[in-house]
C-alpha positions in Angstrom: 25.1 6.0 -2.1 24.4 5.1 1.4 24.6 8.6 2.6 22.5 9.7 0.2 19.9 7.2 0.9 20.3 7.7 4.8 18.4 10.5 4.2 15.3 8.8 2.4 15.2 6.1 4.5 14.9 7.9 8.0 11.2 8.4 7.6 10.7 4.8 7.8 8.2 4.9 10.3 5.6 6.7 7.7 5.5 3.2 5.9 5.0 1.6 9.1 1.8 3.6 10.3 0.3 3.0 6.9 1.2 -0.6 6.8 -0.6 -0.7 10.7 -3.4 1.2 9.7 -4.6 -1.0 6.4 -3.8 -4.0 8.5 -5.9 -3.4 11.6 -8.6 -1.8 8.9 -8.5 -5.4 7.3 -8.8 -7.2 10.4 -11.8 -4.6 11.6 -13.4 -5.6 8.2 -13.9 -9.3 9.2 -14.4 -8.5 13.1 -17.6 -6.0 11.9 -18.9 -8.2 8.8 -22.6 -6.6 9.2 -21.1 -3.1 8.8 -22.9 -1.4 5.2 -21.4 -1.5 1.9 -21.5 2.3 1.9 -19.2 2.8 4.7 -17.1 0.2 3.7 -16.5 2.0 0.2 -16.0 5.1 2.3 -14.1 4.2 5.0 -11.8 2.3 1.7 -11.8 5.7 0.2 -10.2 7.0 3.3 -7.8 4.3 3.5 -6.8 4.9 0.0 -6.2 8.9 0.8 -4.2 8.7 3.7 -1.7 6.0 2.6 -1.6 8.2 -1.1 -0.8 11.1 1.2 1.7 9.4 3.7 3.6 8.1 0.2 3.6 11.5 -1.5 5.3 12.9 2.1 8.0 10.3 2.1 8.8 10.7 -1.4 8.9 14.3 -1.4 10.6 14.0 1.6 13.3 11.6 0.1 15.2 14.5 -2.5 18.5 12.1 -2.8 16.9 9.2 -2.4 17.9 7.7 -6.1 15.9 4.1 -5.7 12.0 3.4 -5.5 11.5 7.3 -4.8 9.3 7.7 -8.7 7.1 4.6 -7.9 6.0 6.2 -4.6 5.8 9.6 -6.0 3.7 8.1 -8.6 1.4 5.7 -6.5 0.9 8.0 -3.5 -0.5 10.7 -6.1 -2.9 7.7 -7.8 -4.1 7.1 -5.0 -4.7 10.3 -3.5 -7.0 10.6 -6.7 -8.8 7.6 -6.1 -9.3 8.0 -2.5 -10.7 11.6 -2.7 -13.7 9.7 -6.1 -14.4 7.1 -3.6 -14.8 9.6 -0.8 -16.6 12.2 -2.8 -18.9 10.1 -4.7 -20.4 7.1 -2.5 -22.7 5.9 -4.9 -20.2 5.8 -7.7 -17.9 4.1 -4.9 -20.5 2.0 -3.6 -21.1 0.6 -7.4 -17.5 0.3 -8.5 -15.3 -0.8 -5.7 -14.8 -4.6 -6.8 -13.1 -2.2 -9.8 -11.5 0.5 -8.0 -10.2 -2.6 -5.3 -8.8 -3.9 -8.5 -7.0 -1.6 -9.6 -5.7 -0.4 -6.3 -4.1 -3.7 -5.5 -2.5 -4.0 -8.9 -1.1 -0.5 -8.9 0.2 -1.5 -4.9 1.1 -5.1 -5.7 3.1 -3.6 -8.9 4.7 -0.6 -6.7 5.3 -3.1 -3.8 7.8 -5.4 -6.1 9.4 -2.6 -7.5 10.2 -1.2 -4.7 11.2 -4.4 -3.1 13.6 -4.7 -6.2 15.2 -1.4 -5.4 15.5 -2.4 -1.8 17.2 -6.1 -2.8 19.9 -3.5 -5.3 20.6 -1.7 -1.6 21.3 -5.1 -0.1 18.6 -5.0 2.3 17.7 -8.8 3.7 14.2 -10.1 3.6 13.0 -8.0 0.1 12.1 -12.0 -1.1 9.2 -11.6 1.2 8.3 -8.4 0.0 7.9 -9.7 -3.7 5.7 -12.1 -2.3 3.0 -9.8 -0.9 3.4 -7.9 -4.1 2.4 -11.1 -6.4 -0.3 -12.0 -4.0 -1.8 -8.6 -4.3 -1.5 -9.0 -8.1 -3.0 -12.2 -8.0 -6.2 -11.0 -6.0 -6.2 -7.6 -8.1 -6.4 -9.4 -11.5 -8.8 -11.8 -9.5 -11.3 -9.0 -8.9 -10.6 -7.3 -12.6 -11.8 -10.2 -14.5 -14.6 -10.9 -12.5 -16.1 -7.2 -10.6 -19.8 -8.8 -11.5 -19.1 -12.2 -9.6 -18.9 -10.2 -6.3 -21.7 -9.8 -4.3 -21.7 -7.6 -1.0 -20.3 -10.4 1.4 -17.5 -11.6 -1.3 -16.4 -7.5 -1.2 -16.3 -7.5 2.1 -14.2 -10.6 2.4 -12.0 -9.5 0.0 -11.5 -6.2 0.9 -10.6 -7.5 4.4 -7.9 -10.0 3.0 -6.7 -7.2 0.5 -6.1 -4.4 3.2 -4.4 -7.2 5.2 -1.8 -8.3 2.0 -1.6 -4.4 1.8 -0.7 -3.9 5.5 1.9 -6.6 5.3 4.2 -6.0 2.5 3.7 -1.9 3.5 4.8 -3.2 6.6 7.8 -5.5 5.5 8.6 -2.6 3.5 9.1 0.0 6.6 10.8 -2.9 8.1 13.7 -3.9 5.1 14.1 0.7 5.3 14.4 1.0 9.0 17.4 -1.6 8.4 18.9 0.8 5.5 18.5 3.4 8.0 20.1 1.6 10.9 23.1 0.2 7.9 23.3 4.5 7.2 23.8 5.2 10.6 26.6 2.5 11.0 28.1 3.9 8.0 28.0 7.2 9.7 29.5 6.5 12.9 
């Protein structure tokens, strides 16, 4: 099995770049707090795309990979869809994205424990932290779903900025818990 996952798990480094970018995006949302609602919901759109896209190469990527590979599969495509509406359609974006925020984070917090499951079946240390991030981004999406009227601009902005930076980090902790299944492969191997 380890073999097999070496193989997945060597293209760690595409989970790190995405778990960098949403959490130096999140941190550039408070630095730039003026910046309009209409880019925000863009530049979110973008986010969305490239982190869909990064997750659809890893899994495809990861043929013998038997563990988290259909969750990533499945979450890189939803959010390839939902970044190219939010890029494509900026009013609809710049109405709905309390919703689309929403349901983002619960599709990521959901896909984050998952995963973080599959990784704690492998062995991997440190997936306890991973299922953290995922129930605070559950928290914050059901947060948002039950209230997308509450939030004015400033509220999305906030929250946006601490989403992207939950996001970053259990992306991040991710990369991390399968660079050490790579660097456990490669042990294996010698």
């Amino acid at each position: 099995m380890i073999e097999h996952s070496k193989q997945a798990v060597r293209r760690w480094w595409l989970l790190l770049i995405v778990g960098i970018a949403l959490f130096v995006v999140g941190i550039l949302v408070f630095v730039y707090p003026a910046k309009s609602y209409l880019d925000l919901s863009v530049l979110f759109g973008w986010l969305i795309l490239f982190s869909g896209v990064m997750e659809v190469v890893l899994s495809a990527s990861s043929r013998h990979f038997v563990t988290g590979r259909g969750w990533m599969l499945a979450g890189g495509i939803i959010e390839i869809v939902l970044g190219a509406i939010l890029i494509f359609n900026v009013a609809l974006s710049a109405v709905t994205l309390p919703i689309f925020l929403g349901f983002w984070l619960l599709m990521r917090g959901f896909s984050t424990i998952g995963l973080a499951s599959d990784m704690h079946l492998l062995g991997i240390r440190g997936s306890g932290w991973t299922v953290l991030t995922g129930v605070l981004l559950l928290i914050c999406a059901l947060w948002m779903l039950f209230q997308p009227l509450v939030f004015g601009t400033t509220a999305v902005v906030v929250w946006v900025g601490l989403s992207l930076l939950f996001a970053g980090i259990s992306t991040l902790s991710l990369s991390l818990q399968l660079r050490s299944a790579h660097r456990l492969a490669e042990v294996h191997k010698r």
